[in-house]
Each structure stands twice: as structure tokens, then as C-alpha cells.
C-alpha positions in Angstrom: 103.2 120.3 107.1 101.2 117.6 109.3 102.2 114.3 109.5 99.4 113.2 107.3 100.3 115.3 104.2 103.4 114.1 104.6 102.3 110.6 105.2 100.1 110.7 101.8 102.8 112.4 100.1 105.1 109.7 100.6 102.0 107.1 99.5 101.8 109.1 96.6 105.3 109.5 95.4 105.6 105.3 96.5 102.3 104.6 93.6 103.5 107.5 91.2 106.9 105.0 91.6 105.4 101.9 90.8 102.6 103.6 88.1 106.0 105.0 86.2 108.1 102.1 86.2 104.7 100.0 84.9 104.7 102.4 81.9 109.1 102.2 81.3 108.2 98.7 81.4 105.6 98.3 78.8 108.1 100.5 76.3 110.9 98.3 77.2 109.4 95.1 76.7 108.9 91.8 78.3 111.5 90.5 80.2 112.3 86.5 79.2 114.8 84.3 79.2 115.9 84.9 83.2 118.9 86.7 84.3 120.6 86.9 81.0 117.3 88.5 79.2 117.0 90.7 82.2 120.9 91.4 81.9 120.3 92.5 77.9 117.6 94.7 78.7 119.4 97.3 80.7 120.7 99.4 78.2 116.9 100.2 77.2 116.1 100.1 80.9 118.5 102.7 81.5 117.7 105.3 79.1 113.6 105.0 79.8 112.6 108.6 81.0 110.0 106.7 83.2 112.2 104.8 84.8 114.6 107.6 85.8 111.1 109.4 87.5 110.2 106.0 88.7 113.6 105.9 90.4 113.3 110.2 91.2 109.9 109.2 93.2 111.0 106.2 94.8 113.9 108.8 96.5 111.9 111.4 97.8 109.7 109.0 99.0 112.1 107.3 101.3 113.2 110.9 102.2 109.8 111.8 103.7 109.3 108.4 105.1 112.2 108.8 107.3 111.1 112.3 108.4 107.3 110.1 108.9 108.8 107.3 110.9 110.9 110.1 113.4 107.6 111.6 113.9 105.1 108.2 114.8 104.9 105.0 115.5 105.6 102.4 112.5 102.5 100.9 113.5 100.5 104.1 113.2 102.2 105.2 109.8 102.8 101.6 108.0 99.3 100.7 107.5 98.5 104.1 105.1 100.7 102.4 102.8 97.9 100.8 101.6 96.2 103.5 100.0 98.7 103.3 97.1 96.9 99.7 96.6 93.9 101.6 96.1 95.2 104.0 93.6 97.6 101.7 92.0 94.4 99.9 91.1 92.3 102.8 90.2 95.1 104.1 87.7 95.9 100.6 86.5 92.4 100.2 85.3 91.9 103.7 83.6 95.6 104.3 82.2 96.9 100.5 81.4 93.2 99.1 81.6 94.0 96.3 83.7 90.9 93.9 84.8 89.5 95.3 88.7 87.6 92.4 89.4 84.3 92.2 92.3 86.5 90.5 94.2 89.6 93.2 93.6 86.8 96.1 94.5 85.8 93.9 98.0 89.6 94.1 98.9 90.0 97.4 98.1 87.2 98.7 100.4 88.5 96.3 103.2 91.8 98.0 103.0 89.9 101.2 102.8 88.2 100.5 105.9 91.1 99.2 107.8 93.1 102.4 106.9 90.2 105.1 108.1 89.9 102.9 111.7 94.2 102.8 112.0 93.8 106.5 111.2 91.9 107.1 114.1 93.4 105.3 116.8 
């Protein structure tokens, strides 16, 4: 497996982390009232199935991130982190439909940019 794949794989597990625990969240409720409403809320934190994969993805990202970071620089493999910005917003908008403004579209094609000229150095 190349670095890349395993570079995007980690992305992808990293957005798939943040996507799931956006979902657990929105079936557990809004959290209110500070640390003691946060403190209430784990029982029904901790038996939310998308949580657990949100927690499952977030591991095995970190797994292959180590392996990425033995293999390259930081400063070559950091930056592709910012493709999950891209697809966080992509799956915000169709799954949770979440507002991507003009101005959320710009950014997203600077970071696009930015990651195809880091990719190629």
C-alpha cells in the first residue's frame, strides 16, 4: 500500500470520525447547562452505536497515521488532512444539510489547491 492510500485512508477514517459522532450527537441531544449537562449526558452518550464507530475510526486512524508519519515528513503528510474539510463539508450539506455558503465553496477550493501543490513537492 503507498503512502498516499494510506495517507487518504487515515483522512477518511479521521471525517468518517467526525461525520459519526455529528450523527450520535444529533440522537443524543444538545448539550446545555456546562459540565453538569455534559456530565448527565453520558449514559446516552455511551450507548450511541455512532459514537462507538466514531470512537472505532478515530483508532485506526491514529494507527495508520503513525505508520504515515514513520514513512514522511510531518510537513509533507499534515497538510492532506485538509481534505476531510472538504468532505466533511460535502457530507454535511447532503446528509445533515448544513448551509455551504460562496464564501465556504472559495475556502474549500483554496484548501483544494494548497493540498494538490503540497502533494507535489
Amino acid at each position: 500500500m503507498s503512502t498516499i492510500s494510506i495517507i487518504l485512508a487515515s483522512v477518511l477514517l479521521n471525517c468518517a470520525a467526525q461525520l459519526c459522532m455529528k450523527k450520535g450527537m444529533l440522537l443524543v441531544g444538545e448539550v446545555t447547562g456546562g459540565l453538569q449537562g455534559f456530565i448527565s449526558m453520558i449514559p446516552g452518550m455511551a450507548t450511541n452505536i455512532y459514537l462507538w464507530i466514531s470512537a472505532g475510526c478515530y483508532v485506526i486512524s491514529i494507527a495508520l497515521w503513525l505508520v504515515v508519519l514513520s514513512k514522511v515528513d510531518v510537513s509533507y503528510a499534515y497538510p492532506f488532512l485538509s481534505i476531510g474539510y472538504i468532505l466533511s463539508a460535502l457530507v454535511g450539506y447532503f446528509a445533515f444539510h448544513e448551509a455551504v455558503t460562496p464564501i465556504r465553496v472559495f475556502g474549500i477550493i483554496v484548501i483544494s489547491v494548497g493540498v494538490v501543490l503540497i502533494s507535489r513537492s
